[in-house]
N, CA, C and O atoms as a GROMACS GRO file, in nm:
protein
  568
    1UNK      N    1   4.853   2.546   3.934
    1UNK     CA    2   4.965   2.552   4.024
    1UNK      C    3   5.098   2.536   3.948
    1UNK      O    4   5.200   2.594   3.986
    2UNK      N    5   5.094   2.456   3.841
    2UNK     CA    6   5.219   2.414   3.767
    2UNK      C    7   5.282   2.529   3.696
    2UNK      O    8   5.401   2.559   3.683
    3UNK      N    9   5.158   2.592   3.649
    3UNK     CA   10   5.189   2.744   3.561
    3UNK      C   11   5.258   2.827   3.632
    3UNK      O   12   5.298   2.928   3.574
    4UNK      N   13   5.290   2.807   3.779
    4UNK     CA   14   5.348   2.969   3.854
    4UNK      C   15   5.542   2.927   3.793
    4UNK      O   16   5.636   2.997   3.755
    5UNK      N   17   5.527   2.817   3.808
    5UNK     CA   18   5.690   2.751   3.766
    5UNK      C   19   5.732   2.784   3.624
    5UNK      O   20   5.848   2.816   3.598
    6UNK      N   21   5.645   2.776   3.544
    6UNK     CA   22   5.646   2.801   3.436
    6UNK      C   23   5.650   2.916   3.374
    6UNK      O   24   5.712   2.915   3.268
    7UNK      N   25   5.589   3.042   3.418
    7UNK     CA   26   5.545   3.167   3.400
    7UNK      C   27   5.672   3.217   3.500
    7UNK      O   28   5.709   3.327   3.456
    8UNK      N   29   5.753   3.178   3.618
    8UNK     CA   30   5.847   3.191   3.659
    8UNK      C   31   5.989   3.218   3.560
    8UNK      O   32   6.047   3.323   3.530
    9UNK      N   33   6.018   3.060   3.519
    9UNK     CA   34   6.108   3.066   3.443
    9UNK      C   35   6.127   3.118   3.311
    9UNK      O   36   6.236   3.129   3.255
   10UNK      N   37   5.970   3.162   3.248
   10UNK     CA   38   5.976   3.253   3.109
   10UNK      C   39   6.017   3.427   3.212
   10UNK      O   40   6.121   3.491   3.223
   11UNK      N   41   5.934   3.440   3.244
   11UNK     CA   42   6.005   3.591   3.329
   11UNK      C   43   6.114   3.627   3.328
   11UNK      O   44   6.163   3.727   3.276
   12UNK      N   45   6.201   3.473   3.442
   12UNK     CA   46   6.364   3.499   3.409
   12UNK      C   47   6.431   3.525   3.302
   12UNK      O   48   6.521   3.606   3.282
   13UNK      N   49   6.354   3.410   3.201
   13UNK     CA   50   6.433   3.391   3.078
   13UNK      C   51   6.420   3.542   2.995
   13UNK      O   52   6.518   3.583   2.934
   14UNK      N   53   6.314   3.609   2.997
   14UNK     CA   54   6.292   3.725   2.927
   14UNK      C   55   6.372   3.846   2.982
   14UNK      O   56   6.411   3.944   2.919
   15UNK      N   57   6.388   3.818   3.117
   15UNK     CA   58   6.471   3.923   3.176
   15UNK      C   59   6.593   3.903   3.116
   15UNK      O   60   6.655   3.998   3.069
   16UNK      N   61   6.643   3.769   3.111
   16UNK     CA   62   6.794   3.786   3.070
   16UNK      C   63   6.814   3.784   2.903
   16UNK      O   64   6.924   3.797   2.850
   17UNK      N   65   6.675   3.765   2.820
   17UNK     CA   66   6.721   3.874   2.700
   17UNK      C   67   6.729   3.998   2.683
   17UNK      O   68   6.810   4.055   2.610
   18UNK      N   69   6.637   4.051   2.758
   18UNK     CA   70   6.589   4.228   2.760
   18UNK      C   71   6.728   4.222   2.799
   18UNK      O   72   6.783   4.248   2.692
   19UNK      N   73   6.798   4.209   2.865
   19UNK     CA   74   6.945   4.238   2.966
   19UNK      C   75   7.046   4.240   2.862
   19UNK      O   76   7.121   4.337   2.854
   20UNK      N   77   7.056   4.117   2.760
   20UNK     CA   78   7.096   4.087   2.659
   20UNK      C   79   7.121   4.189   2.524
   20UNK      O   80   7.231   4.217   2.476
   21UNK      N   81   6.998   4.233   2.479
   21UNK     CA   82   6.937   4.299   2.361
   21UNK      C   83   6.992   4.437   2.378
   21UNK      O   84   7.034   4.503   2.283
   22UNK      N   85   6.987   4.504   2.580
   22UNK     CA   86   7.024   4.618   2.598
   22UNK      C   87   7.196   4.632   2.578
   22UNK      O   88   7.242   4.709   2.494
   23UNK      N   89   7.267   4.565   2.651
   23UNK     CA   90   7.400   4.550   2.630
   23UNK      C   91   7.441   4.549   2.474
   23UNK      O   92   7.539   4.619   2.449
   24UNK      N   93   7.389   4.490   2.379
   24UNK     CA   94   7.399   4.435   2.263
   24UNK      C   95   7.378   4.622   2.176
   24UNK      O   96   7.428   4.668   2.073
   25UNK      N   97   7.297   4.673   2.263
   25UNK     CA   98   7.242   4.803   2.165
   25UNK      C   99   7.350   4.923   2.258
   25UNK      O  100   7.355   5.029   2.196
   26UNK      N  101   7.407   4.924   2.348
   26UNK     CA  102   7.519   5.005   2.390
   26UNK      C  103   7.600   4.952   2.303
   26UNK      O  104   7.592   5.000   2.190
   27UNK      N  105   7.681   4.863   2.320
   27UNK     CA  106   7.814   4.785   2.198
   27UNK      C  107   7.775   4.830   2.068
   27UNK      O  108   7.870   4.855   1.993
   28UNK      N  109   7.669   4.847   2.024
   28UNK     CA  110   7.616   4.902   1.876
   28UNK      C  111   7.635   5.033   1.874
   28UNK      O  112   7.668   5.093   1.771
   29UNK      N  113   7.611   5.100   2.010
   29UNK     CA  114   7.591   5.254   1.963
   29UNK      C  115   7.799   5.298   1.985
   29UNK      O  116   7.877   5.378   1.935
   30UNK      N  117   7.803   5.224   2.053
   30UNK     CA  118   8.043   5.266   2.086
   30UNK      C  119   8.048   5.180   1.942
   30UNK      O  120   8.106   5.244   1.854
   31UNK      N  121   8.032   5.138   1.928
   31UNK     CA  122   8.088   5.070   1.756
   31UNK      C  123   8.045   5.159   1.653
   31UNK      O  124   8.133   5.184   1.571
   32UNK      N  125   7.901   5.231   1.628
   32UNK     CA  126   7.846   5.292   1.584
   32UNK      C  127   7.945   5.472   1.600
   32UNK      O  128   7.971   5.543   1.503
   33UNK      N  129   7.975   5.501   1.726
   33UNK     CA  130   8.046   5.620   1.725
   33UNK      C  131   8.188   5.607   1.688
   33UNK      O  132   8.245   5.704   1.636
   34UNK      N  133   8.258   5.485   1.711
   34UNK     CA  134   8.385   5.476   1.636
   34UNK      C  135   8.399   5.525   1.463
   34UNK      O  136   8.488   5.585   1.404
   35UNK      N  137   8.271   5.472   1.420
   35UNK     CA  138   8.260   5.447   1.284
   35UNK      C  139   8.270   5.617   1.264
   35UNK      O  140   8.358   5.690   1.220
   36UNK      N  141   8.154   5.638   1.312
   36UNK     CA  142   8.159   5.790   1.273
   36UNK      C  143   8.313   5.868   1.318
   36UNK      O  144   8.341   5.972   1.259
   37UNK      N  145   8.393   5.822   1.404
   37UNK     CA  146   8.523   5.904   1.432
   37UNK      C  147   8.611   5.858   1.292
   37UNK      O  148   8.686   5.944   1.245
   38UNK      N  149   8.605   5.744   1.234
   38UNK     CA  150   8.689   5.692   1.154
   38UNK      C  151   8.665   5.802   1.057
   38UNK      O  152   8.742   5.895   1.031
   39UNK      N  153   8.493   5.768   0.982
   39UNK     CA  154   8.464   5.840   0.931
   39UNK      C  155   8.540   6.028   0.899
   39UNK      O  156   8.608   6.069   0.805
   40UNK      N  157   8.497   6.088   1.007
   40UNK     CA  158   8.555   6.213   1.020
   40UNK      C  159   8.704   6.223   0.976
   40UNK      O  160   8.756   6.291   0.888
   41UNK      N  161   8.747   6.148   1.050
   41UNK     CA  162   8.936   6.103   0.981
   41UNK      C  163   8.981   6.105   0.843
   41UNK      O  164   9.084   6.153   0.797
   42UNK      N  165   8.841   6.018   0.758
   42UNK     CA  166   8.885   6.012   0.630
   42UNK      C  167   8.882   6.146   0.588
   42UNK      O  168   8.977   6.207   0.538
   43UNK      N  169   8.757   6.194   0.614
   43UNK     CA  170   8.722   6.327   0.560
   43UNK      C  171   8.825   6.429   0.560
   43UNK      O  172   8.842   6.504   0.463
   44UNK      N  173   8.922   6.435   0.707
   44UNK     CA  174   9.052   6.544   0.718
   44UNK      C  175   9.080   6.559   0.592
   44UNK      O  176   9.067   6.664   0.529
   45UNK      N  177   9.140   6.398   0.528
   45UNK     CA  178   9.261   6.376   0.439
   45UNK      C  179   9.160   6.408   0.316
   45UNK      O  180   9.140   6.525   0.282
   46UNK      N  181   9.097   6.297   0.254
   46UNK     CA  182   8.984   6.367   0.139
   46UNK      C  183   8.826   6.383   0.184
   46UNK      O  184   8.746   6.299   0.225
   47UNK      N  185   8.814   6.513   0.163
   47UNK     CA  186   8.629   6.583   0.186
   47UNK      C  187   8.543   6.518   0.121
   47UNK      O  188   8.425   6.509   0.155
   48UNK      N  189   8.609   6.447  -0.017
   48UNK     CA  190   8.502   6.445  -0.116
   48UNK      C  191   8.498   6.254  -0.091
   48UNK      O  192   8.410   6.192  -0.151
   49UNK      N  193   8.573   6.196  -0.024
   49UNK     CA  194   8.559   6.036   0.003
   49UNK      C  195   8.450   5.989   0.046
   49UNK      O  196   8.436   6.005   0.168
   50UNK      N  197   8.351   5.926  -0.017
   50UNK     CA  198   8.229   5.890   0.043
   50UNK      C  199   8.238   5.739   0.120
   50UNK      O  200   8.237   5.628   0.067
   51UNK      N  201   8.245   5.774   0.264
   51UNK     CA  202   8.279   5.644   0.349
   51UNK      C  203   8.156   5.563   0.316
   51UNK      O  204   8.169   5.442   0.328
   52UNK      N  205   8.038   5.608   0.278
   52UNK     CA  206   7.955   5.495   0.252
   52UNK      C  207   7.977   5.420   0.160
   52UNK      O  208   7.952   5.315   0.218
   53UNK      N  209   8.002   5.392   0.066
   53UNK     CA  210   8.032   5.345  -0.044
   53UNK      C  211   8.145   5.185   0.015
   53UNK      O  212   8.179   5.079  -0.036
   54UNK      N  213   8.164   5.242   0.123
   54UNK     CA  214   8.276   5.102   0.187
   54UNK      C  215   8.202   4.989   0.232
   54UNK      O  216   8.120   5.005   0.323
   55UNK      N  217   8.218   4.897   0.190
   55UNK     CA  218   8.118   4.780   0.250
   55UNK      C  219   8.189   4.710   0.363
   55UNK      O  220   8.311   4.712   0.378
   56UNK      N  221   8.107   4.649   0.440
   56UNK     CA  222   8.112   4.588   0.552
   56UNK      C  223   8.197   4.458   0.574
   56UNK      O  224   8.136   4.356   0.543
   57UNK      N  225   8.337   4.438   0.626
   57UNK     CA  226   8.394   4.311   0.647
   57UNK      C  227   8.320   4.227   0.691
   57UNK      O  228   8.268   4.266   0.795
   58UNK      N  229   8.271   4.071   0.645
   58UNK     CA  230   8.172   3.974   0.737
   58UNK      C  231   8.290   3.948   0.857
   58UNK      O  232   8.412   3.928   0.856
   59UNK      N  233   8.185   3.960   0.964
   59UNK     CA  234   8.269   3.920   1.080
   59UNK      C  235   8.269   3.769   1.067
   59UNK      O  236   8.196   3.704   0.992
   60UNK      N  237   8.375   3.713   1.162
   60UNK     CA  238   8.395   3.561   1.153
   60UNK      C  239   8.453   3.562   1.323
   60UNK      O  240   8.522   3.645   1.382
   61UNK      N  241   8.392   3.432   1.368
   61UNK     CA  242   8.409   3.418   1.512
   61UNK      C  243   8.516   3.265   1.486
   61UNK      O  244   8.464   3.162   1.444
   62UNK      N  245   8.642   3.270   1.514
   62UNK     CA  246   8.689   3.160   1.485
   62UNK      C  247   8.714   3.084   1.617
   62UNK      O  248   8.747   3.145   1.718
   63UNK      N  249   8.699   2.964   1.614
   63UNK     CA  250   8.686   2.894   1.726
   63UNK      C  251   8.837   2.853   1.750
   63UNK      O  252   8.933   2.854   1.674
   64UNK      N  253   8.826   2.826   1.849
   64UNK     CA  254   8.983   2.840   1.953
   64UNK      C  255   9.030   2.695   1.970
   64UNK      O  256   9.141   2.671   2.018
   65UNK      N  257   8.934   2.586   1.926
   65UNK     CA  258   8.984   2.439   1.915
   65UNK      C  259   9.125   2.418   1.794
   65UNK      O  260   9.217   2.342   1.823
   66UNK      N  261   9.125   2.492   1.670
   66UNK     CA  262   9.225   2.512   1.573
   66UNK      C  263   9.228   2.601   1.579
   66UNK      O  264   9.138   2.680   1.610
   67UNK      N  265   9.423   2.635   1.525
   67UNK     CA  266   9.453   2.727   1.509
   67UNK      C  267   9.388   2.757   1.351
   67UNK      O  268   9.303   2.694   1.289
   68UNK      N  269   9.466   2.881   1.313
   68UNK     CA  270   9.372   2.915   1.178
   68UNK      C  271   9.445   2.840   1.038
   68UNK      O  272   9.561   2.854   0.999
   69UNK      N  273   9.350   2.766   0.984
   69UNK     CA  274   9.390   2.686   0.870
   69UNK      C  275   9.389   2.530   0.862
   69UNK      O  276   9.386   2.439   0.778
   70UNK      N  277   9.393   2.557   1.025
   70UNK     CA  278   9.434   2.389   1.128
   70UNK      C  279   9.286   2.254   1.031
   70UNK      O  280   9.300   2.154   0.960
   71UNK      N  281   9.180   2.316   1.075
   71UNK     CA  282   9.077   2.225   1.013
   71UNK      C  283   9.073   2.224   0.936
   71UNK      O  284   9.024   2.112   0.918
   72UNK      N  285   9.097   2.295   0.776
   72UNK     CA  286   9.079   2.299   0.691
   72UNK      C  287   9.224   2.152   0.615
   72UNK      O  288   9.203   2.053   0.544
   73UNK      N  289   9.337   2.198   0.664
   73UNK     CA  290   9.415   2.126   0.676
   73UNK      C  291   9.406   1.954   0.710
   73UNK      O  292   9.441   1.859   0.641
   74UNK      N  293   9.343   1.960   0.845
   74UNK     CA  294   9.279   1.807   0.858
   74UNK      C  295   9.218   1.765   0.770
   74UNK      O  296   9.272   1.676   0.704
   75UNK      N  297   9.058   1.819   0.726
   75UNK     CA  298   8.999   1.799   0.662
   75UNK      C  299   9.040   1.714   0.499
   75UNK      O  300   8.994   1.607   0.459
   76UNK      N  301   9.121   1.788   0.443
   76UNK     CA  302   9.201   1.765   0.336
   76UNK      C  303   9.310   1.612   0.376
   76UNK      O  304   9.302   1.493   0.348
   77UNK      N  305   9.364   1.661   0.419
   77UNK     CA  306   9.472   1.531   0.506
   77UNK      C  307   9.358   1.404   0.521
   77UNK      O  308   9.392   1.295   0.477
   78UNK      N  309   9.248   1.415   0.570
   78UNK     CA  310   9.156   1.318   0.585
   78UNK      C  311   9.105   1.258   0.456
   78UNK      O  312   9.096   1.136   0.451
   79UNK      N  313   9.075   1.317   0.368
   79UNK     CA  314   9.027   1.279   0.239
   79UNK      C  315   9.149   1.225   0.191
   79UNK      O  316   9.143   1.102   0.188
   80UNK      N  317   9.253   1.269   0.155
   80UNK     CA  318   9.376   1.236   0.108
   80UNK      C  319   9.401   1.131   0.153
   80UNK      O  320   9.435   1.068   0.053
   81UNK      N  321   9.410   1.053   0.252
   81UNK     CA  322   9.410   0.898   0.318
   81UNK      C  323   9.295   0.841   0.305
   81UNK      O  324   9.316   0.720   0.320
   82UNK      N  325   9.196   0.858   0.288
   82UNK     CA  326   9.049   0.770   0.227
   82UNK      C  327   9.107   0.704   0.119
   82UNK      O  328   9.201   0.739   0.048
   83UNK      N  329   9.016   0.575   0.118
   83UNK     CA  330   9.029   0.517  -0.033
   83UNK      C  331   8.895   0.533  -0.082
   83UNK      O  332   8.861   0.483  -0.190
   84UNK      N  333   8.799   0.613   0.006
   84UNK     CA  334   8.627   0.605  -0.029
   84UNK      C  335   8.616   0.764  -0.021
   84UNK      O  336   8.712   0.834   0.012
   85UNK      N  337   8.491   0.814  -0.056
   85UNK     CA  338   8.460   0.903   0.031
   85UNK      C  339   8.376   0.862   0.164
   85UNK      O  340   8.314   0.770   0.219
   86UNK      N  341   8.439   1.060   0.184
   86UNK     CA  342   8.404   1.036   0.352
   86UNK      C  343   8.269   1.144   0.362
   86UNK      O  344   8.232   1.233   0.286
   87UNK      N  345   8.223   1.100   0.472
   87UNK     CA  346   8.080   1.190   0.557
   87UNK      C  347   8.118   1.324   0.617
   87UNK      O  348   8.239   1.342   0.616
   88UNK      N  349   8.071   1.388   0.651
   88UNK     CA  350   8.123   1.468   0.728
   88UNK      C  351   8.112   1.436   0.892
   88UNK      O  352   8.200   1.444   0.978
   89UNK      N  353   8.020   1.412   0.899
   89UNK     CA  354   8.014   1.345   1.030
   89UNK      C  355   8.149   1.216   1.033
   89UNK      O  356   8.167   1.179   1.148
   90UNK      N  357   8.233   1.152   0.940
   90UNK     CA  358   8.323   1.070   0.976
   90UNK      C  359   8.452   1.150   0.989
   90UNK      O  360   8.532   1.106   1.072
   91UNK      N  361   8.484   1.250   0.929
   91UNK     CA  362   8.563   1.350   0.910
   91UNK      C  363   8.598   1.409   1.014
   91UNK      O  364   8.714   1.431   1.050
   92UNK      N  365   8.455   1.450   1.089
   92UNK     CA  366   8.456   1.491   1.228
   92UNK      C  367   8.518   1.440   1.325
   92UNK      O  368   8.602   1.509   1.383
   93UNK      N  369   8.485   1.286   1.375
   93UNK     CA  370   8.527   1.190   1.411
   93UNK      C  371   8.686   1.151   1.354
   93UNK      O  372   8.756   1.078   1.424
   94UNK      N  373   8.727   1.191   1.255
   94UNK     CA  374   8.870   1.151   1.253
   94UNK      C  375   8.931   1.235   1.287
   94UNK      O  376   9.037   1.185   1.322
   95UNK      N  377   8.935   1.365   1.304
   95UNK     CA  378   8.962   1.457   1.336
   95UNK      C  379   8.971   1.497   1.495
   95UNK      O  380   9.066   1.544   1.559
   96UNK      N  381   8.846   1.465   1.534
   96UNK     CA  382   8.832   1.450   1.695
   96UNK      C  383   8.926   1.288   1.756
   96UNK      O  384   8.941   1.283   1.878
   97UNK      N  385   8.966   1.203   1.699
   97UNK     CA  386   9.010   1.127   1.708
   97UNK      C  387   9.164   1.136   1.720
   97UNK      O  388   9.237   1.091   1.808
   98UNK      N  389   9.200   1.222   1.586
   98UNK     CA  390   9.380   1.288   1.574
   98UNK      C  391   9.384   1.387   1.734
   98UNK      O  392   9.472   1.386   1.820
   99UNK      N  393   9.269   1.459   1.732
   99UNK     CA  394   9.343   1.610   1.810
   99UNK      C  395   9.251   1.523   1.987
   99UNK      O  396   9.236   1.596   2.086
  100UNK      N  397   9.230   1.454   1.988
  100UNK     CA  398   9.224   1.396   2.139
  100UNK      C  399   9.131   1.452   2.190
  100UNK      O  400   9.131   1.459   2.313
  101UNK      N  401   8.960   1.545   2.075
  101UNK     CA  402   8.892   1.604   2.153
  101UNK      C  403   8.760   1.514   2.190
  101UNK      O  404   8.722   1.402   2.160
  102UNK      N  405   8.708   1.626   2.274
  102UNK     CA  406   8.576   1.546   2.331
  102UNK      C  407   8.474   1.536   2.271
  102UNK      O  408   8.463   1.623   2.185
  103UNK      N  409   8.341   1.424   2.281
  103UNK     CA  410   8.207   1.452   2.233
  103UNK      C  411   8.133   1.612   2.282
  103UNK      O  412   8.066   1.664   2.193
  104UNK      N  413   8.137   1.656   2.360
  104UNK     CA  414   8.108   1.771   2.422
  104UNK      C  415   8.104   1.855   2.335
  104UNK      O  416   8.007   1.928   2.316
  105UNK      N  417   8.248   1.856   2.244
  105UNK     CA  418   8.278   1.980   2.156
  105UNK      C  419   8.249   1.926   2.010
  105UNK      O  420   8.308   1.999   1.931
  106UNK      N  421   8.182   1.828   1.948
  106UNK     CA  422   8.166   1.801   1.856
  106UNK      C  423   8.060   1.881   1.801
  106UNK      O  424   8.030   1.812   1.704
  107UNK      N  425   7.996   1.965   1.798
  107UNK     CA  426   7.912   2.016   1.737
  107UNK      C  427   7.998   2.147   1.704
  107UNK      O  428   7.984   2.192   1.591
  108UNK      N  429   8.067   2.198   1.773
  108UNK     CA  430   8.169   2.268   1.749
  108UNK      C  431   8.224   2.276   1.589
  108UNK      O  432   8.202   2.348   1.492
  109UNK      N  433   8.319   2.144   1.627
  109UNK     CA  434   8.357   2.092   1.520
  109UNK      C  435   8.326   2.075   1.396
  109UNK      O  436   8.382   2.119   1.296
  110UNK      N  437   8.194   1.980   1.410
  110UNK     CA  438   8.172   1.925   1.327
  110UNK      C  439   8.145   2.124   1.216
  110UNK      O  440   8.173   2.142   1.097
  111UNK      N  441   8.100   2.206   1.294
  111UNK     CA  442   8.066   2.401   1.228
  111UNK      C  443   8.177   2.405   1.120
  111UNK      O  444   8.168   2.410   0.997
  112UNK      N  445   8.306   2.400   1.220
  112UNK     CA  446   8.420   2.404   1.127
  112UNK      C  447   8.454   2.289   1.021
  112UNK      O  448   8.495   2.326   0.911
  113UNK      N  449   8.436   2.133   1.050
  113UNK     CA  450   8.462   2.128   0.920
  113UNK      C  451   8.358   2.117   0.823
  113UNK      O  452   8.391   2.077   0.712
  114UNK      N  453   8.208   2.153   0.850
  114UNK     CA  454   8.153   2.186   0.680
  114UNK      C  455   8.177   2.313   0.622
  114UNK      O  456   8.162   2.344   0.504
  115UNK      N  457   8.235   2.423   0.765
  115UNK     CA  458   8.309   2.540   0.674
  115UNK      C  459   8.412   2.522   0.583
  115UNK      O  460   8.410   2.571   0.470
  116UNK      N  461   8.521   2.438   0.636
  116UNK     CA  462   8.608   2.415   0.567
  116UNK      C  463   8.574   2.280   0.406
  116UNK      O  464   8.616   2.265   0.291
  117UNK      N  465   8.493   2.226   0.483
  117UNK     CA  466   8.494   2.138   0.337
  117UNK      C  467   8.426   2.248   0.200
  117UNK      O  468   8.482   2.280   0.095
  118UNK      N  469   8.309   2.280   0.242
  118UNK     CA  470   8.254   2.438   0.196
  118UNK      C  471   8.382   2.535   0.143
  118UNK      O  472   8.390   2.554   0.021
  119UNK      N  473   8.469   2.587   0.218
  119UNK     CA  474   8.556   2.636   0.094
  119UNK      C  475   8.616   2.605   0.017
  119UNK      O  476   8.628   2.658  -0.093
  120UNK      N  477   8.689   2.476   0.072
  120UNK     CA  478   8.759   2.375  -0.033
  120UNK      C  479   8.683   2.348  -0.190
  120UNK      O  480   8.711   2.339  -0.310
  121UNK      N  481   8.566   2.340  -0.094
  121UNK     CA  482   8.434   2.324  -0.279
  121UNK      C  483   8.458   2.419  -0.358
  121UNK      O  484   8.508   2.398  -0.468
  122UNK      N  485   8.419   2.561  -0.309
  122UNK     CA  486   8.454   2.679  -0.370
  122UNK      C  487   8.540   2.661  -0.475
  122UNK      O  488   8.523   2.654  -0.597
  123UNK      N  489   8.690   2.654  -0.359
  123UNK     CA  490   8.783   2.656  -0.446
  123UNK      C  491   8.852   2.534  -0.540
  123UNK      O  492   8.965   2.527  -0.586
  124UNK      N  493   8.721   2.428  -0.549
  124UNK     CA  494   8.754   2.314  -0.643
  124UNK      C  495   8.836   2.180  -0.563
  124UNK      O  496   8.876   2.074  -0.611
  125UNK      N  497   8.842   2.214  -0.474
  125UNK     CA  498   8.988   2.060  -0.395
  125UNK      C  499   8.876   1.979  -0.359
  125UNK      O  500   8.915   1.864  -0.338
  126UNK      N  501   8.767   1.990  -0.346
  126UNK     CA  502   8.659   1.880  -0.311
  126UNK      C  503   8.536   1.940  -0.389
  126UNK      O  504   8.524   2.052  -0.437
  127UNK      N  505   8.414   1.791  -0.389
  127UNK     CA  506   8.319   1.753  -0.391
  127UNK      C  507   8.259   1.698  -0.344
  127UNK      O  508   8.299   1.605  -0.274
  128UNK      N  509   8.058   1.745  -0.366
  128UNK     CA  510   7.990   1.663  -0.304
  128UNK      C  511   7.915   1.536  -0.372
  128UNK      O  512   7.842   1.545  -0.471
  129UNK      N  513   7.947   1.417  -0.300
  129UNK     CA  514   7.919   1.297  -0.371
  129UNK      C  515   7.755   1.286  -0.351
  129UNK      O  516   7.691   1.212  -0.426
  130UNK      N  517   7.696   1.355  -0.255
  130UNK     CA  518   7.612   1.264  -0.184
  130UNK      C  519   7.555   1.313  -0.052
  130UNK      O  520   7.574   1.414   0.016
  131UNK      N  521   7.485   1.215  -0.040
  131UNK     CA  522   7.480   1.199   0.151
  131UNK      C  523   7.436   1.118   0.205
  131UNK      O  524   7.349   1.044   0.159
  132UNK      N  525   7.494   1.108   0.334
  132UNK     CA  526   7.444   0.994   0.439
  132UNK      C  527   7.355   1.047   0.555
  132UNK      O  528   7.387   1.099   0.662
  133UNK      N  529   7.244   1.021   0.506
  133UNK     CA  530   7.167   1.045   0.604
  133UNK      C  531   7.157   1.198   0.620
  133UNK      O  532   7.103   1.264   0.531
  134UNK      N  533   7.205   1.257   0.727
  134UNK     CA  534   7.219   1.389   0.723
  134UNK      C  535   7.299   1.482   0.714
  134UNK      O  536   7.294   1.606   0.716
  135UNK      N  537   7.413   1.365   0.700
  135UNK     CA  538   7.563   1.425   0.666
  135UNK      C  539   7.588   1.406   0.481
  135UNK      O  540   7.522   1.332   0.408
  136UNK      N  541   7.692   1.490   0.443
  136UNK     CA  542   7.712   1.511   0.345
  136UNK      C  543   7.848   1.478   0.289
  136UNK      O  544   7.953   1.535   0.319
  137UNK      N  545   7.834   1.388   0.211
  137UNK     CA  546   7.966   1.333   0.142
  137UNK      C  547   8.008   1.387   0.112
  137UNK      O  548   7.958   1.496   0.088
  138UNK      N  549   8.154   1.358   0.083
  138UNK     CA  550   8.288   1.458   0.025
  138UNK      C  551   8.406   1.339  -0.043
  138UNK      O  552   8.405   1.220  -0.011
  139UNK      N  553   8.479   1.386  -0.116
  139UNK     CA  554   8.585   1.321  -0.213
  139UNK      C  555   8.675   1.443  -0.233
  139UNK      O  556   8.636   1.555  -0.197
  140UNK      N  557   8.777   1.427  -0.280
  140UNK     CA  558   8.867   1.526  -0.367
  140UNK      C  559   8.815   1.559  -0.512
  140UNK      O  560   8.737   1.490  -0.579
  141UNK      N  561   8.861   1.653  -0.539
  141UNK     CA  562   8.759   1.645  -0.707
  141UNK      C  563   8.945   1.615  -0.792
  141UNK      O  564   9.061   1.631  -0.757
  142UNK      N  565   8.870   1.563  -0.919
  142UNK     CA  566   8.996   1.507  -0.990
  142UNK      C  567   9.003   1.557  -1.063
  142UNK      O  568   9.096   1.537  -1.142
   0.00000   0.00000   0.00000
């Protein structure tokens, strides 16, 4: 008897990927025919331009809690007033603490700043010390 509830709500749930997957493969095929109009365009100007050869911009979905640069900015500002290093998970928390946001959106957050501590590494303004637990230490590098 329990299974009809169950076998219910996988049904739904499958309906609203199939629903999902289809929408997802129209948006592919109008993105897909743009490409090819671009395509054609180049070709007017030079025949011999091989549009394949162009690689793909990574898309980036930037979240609407900061503006752009905003976390990366905290992030830094946060270390810069430590006399220790910090967690990322504390980082988070100081941050959600400055900008007045909620637990709700902390997972959010917390995306953006190991992106941002993550480029900062890249580009040398930090390091990783460590970790706590499941968060991952950070310092300025000297």
């Amino acid at each position: 008897m329990g299974h009809i509830h169950t076998i219910s709500g996988l049904v739904g749930k499958r309906s609203e990927m199939a629903g999902l997957v289809e929408h997802h493969q129209k948006e592919i095929e109008r993105l897909r025919q743009g490409l090819y109009q671009i395509d054609a365009a180049i070709r007017i100007f030079d025949p011999t331009y091989r549009t394949r050869s162009i690689k793909a911009t990574e898309y980036r979905r930037y979240s609407r809690i900061f503006k752009k640069g905003e976390c990366y900015r905290l992030c830094l500002e946060s270390l810069r007033c430590a006399d220790d290093v910090l967690s990322t998970t504390l980082i988070t928390e100081i941050i959600m603490h400055k900008k007045k946001l909620t637990h709700d959106q902390k997972s959010t957050i917390t995306d953006s700043v190991n992106n941002s501590l993550r480029f900062a590494e890249r580009r040398g303004i930090v390091q990783r010390v460590g970790m706590d637990g499941i968060s991952i230490r950070w310092k300025l590098a000297e």
